[in-house]
C-alpha positions as CSV (number, residue, x, y, z in Angstrom):
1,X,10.7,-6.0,-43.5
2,X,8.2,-7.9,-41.6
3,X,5.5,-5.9,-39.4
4,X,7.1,-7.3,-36.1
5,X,10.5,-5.2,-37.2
6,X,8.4,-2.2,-38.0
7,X,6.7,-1.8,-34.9
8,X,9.8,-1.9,-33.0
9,X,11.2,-0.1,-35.2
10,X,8.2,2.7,-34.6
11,X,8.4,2.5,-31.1
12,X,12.2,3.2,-30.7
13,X,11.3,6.3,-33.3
14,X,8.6,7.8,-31.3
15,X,9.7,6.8,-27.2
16,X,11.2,8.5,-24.5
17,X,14.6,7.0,-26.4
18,X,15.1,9.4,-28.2
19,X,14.5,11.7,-25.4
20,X,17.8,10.9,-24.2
21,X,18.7,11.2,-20.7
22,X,15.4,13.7,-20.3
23,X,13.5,10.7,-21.5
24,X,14.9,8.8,-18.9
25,X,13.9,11.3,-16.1
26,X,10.5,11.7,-17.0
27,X,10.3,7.8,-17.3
28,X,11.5,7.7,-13.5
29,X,9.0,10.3,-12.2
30,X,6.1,8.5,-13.9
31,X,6.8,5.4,-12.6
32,X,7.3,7.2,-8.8
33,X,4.1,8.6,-9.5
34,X,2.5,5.6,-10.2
35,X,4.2,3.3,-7.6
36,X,3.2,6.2,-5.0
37,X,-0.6,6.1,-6.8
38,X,-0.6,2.4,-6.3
39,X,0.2,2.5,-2.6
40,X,-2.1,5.2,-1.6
41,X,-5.1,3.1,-3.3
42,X,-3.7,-0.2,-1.6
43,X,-4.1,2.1,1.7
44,X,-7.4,3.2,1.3
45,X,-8.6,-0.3,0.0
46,X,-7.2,-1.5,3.4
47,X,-9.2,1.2,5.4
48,X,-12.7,0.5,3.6
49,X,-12.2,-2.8,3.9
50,X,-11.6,-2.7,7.5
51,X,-14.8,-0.6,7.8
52,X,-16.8,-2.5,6.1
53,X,-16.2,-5.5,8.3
54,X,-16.8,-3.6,11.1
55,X,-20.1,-3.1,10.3
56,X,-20.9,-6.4,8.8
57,X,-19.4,-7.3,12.3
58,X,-21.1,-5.1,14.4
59,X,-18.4,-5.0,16.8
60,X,-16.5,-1.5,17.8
61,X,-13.8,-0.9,15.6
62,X,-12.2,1.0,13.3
63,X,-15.7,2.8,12.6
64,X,-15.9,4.0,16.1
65,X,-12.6,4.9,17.7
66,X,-11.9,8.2,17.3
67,X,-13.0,10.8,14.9
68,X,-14.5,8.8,11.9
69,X,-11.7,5.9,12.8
70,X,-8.2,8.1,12.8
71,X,-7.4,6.7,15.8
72,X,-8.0,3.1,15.1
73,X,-4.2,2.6,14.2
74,X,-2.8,4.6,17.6
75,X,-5.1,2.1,19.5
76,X,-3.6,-1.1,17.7
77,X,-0.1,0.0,18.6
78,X,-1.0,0.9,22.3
79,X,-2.9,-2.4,22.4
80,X,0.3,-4.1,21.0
81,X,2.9,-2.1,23.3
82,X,0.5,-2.7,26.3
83,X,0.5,-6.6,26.4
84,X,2.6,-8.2,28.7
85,X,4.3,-11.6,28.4
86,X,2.2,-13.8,31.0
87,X,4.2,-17.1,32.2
88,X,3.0,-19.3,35.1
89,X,5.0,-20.1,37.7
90,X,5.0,-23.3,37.6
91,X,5.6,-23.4,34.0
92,X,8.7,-25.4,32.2
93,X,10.7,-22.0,31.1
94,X,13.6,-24.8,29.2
């Protein structure tokens, strides 16, 4: 039997297959786990980097509104519910 056929043959032996339908549940929760790791990191990757180019920036930001920056995401959203579509009058609408 060539190596290739052993080692699959070794992993099938000593996986979560043989586990049976536990196996499979604790393969789901890991990879929930990990999926919901994953996503918190990209989160907080997204908030560093937003702070850091604040301060490269020196401009106020997400460093400065609020407490430590919480509130940096209300004040996009206001921002974004707040603007109003602005068409002159004279303006071709067709």
């Amino acid at each position: 039997m060539s190596t290739k056929f052993t080692l699959i043959k070794n992993f099938l032996n000593f996986s979560c297959f043989k586990l049976g339908i536990l196996g499979i549940v604790v393969a789901f929760l890991i990879n929930v786990v990990l999926m919901l790791l994953v996503t918190l990191i990209i989160a907080a990757l997204t908030l560093i980097e937003r702070k850091v180019l604040s301060l490269i920036q020196r401009r106020v930001g997400p460093n400065y509104v609020g407490y430590r920056g919480r509130l940096q995401y209300l004040a996009d959203a206001l921002k974004l519910l707040s603007k109003g579509l602005l068409i002159p009058e004279e303006a071709n609408r067709f």
